[in-house]
DOBA-489254 format. One record per residue (C-alpha): x, y, z. Coordinates in steps of 0.2 Angstrom, whole numbers, plus 2048, in hexadecimal, padded with zeros to 3 digits. Layout:
N
XYZ/...
This chain:
453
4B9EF4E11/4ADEE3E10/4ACED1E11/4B2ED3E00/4C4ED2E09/4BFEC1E0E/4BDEB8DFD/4CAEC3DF5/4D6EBBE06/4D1EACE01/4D3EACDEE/4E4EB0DF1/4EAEA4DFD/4E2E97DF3/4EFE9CDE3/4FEE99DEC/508E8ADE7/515E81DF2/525E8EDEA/51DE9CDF2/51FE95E02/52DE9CE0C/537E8FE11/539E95E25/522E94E25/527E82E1D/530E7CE2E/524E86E38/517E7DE32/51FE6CE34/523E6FE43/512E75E48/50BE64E40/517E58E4B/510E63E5A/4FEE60E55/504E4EE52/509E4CE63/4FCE56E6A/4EEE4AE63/4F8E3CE6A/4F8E41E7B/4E6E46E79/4E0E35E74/4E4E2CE84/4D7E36E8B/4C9E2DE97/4B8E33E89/4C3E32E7C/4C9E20E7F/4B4E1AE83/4B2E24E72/4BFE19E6A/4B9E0CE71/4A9E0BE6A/4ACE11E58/4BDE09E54/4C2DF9E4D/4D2DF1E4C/4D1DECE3B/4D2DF9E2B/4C1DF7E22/4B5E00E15/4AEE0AE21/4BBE0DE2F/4CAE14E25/4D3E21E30/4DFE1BE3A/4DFE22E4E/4EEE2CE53/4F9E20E5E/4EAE14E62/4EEE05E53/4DAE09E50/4CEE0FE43/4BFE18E3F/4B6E22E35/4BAE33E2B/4ACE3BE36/4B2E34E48/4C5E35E41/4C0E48E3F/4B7E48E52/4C4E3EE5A/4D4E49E56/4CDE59E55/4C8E54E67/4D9E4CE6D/4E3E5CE66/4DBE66E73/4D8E5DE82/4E9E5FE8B/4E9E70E87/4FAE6DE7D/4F5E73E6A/4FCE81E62/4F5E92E60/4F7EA3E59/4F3EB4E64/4EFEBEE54/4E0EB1E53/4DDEB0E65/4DBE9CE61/4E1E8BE5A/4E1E89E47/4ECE7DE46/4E1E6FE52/4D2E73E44/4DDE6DE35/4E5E5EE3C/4D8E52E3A/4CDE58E2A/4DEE5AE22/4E4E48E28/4D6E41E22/4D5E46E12/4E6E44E0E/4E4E31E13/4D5E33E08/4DEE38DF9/4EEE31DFA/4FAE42DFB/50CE47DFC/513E4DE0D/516E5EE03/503E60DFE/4FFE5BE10/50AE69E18/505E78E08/4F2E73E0D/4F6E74E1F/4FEE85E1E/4F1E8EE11/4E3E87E1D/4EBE8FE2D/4EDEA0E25/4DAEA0E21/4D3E9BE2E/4DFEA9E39/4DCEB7E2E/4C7EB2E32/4CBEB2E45/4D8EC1E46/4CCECBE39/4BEEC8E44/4C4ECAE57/4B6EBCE5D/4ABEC0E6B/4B8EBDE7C/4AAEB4E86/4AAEA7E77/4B6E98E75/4BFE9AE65/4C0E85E63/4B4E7FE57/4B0E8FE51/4BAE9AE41/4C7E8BE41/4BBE83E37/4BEE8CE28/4D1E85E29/4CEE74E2B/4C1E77E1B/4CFE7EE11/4DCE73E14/4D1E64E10/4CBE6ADFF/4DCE6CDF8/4DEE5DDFE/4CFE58DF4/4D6E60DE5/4C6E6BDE7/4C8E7BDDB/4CAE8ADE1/4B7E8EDE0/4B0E7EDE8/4BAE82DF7/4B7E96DF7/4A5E90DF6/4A7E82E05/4B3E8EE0F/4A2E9DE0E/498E8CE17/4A5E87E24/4A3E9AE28/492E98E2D/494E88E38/49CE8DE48/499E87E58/48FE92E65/49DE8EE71/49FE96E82/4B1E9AE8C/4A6E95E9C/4A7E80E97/4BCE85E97/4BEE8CEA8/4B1E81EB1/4B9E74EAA/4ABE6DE9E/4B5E62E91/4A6E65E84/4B1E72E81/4C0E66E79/4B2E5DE70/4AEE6FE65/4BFE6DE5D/4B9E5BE57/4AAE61E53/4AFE6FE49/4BCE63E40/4ADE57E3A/4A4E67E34/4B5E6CE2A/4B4E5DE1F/4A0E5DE1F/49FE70E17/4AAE67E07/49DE5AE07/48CE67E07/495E72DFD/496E63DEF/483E61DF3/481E71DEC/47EE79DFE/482E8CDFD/489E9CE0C/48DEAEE04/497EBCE09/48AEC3E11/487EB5E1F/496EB2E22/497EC5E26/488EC6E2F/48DEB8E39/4A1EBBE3F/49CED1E3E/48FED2E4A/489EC1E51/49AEB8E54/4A6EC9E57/4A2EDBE5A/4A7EDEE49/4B5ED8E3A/4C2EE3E37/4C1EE1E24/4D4EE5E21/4DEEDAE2C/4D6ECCE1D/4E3ED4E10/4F0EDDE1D/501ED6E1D/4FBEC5E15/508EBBE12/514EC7E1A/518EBBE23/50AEB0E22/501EAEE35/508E9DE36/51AEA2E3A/510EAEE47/50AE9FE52/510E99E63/513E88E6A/50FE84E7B/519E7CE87/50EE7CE97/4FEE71E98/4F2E7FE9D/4E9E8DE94/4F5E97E8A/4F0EA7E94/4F7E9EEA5/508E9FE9C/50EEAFE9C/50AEB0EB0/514E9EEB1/520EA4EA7/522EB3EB2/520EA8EC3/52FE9EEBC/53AEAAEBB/53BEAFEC9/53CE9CECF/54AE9AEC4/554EA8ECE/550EA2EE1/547E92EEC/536E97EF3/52FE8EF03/51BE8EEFD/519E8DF10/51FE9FF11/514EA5F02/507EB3F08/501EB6EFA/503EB9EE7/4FCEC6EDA/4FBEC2EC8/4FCED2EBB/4F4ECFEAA/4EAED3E9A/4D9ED1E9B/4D6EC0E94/4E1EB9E9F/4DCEC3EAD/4CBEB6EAB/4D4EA8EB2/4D3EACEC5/4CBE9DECB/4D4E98ED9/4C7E86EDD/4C9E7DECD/4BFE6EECC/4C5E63EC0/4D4E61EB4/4D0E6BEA7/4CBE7BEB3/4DAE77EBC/4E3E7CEAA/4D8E8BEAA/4DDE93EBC/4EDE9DEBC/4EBE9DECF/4EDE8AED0/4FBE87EC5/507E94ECB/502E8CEDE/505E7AED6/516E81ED0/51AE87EDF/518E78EE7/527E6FEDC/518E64ED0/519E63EBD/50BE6BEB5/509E59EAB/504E53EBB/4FDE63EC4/4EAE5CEBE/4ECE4CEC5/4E9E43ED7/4F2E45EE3/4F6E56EE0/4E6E5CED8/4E0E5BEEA/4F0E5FEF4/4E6E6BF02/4F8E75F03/4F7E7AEEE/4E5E7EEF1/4E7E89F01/4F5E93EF6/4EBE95EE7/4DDE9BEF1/4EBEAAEF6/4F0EADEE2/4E6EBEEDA/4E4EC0EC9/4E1ED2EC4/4E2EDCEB1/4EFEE7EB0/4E5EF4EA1/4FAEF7E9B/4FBEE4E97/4ECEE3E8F/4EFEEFE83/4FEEE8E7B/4F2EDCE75/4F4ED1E68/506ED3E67/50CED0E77/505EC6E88/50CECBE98/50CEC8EAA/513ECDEB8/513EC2EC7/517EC8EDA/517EBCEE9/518EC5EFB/51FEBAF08/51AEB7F1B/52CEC0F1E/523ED2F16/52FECFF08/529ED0EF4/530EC7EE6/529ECEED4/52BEC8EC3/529ECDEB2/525EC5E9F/520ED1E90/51BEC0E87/518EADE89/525EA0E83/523E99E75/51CEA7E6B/523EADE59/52EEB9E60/534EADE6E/536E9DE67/538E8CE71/549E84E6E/546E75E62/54CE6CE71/53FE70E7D/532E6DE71/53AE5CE71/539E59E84/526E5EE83/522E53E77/52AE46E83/521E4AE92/510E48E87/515E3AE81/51BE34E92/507E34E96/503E27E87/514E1AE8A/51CE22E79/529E2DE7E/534E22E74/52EE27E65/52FE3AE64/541E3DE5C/53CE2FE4D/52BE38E4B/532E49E4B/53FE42E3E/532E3EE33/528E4DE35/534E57E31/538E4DE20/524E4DE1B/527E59E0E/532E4AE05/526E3CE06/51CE38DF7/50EE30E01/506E38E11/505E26E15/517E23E18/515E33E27/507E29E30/512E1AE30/520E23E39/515E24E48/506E16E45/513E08E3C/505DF9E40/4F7E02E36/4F3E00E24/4F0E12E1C/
């Protein structure tokens, strides 16, 4: 076995046309687009990203600012286009992901693959064949290589996606991007999973930054800049991972392709909250709960989820990192779309319960890794009564799959955020018809009809 695996991957991801596509990876992926969509959205509203805006937008389209802003009437550059979305995707912790790739591919391939399919004047169907081949690379990189768990995967093997997608969008031959997908391999972020649970939001910025290096390893590679086999083994076997397991590259590929394996998320925390929320709610489903008359509670779970025992978060984005706080938030009757926000990101009551919530690894759990995240939550009460709960997996994953319906409502309540909640049903409608239009252009219009593309 060797990195070989790699570029043969690659080589053969890159030959598949639109008719060998199945159809049910077809509406995955539209749907997965439309949740990115919304996600970016949401994530533009955002107080940095709005002073960012601020200072590199202009109301007008013009020769140098040509990429319209998601949901903001503005434009900007390819570079800050590339910046901006990657970073809005993640910021509400609301994005897609895919367990086998521990990660987010599809918030690396929204915005190289927007722009250059503004760029060059696409169909919706090129759009969505680009978007789909792009995601399989960059998770069979990530699943292959089993990253180093004390790193943040944002901004980090997702490159390699967004690259792809964007040079077949380019029309790039098979070679150019084989050659620019080997340098997009050698760009990633030193990123750590400390600036996630402390809250440090340089950690959204890595998925913008990794996006602007996406469409700038097409550009180097055009320079005649050069990567090999051998780097990108070097790097992602033994300085980014504790080493590639050269066969998951080939194994099953295409069987179904890891895009139909992805999960939606319908909470607004870190996807290894959910299983214990998931858990939690269950039981809150099945009887009323006095948080008043809460002992205590004890949380189950594999070992990356295990890490998100903080109980004292100290800013929103911690807060969507700390199991301990959003099962006490819950427990207190908040929405988690508001758990992050004044007054109840200070309520002294959700702090004291959180403070009582354990987090512990359950070694069991851990090792039915990747295909299943469980948790199992217990609350003991001041009465010396226990209540105990029990999720094999989170919602929203492949094999349990969100009702179209509640996707539907989430995208509402992110869209509550921005004043546009109106608009999610006519946006989904188009979405779901991209593969018709002949121009990309007549998508961005469905949700941005006062900008000229």
């Amino acid at each position: 076995m060797s990195i070989n695996h790699f570029t043969e991957m690659l080589e053969k991801l890159l030959s598949l046309k639109w008719g060998d596509i199945p159809q049910s990876t077809i509406e995955r992926a539209k749907w997965m687009i439309a949740d990115t969509l919304f996600a970016a959205w949401y994530g533009v509203s955002s107080p940095e990203l709005q002073n960012y805006i601020q200072s590199v937008g202009t109301r007008e389209k013009c020769p140098v600012n040509t990429i319209p802003i998601v949901g903001t009437g503005i434009y900007t550059t390819p570079s800050n286009s590339a910046i901006i979305h990657g970073t809005a995707i993640v910021c509400n912790e609301l994005d897609e992901g895919n367990q086998f790739a521990k990660g987010h591919p599809a918030a690396h391939l929204f915005a190289p693959s927007f722009i250059a399919a503004i760029e060059n004047d696409v169909s919706g169907q090129e759009f969505i064949h680009a978007f789909i081949i792009g995601y399989e690379v960059a998770a069979r990189l990530a699943y292959a290589s089993n990253m180093n768990d004390d790193m943040h995967p944002h901004g980090t093997w997702g490159i390699i996606g967004g690259t792809t997608a964007a040079g077949i969008l380019q029309k790039k031959n098979s070679n150019e991007i084989l050659e620019s997908v080997l340098l997009a391999a050698t760009f990633p972020i030193a990123t750590s999973w400390e600036a996630a649970v402390t809250g440090m939001n340089a950690r959204n910025l890595y998925t913008g930054l990794g996006s602007l290096h996406a469409i700038h390893a097409l550009q180097f590679q055009s320079f005649g800049f050069q990567s090999s086999p051998g780097v990108v083994d070097h790097l992602w076997g033994s300085i980014m991972s504790k080493g590639i397991d050269y066969e998951l590259f080939l194994n099953d590929l295409w069987s179904p392709p890891l895009i139909e394996k992805n999960y939606f998320k319908l909470y607004p925390s870190c996807r290894f909250t959910h299983s214990a929320i998931d858990a939690l709610l269950e039981n809150l489903q099945e009887k009323e709960f006095d948080s008043s008359q809460i002992l205590s509670g004890l949380v189950e779970t594999y070992s990356l989820a295990a890490r998100l025992g903080n109980p004292d978060p100290q800013n929103a984005l911690s807060a969507k990192f700390s199991i301990p706080y959003v099962l006490s938030a819950l427990l207190h009757g908040n929405n988690l779309y508001e758990s992050d926000k004044e007054p109840v990101f200070s309520d002294p009551s959700i702090r004291d319960l959180a403070k009582r919530i354990m987090v512990k690894e359950d070694p069991e759990m851990t090792a039915l890794l990747p295909n299943k995240r469980a948790a199992r939550v217990t609350l003991m009460m001041k009465n010396g009564s226990q209540e105990s709960s029990f999720v094999e997996d989170a919602s929203g994953g492949y094999d349990k799959p969100l009702p179209e319906k509640r996707l539907v409502e989430k995208y509402k309540n992110m869209l509550t955020q921005t004043g546009n909640a109106n608009e999610v049903e006519s946006v989904l409608q188009a979405t779901m018809g991209l593969d018709q239009m002949k121009h990309f252009s007549q998508w961005i219009k469905s949700f941005s009809q006062k900008v000229e593309v």
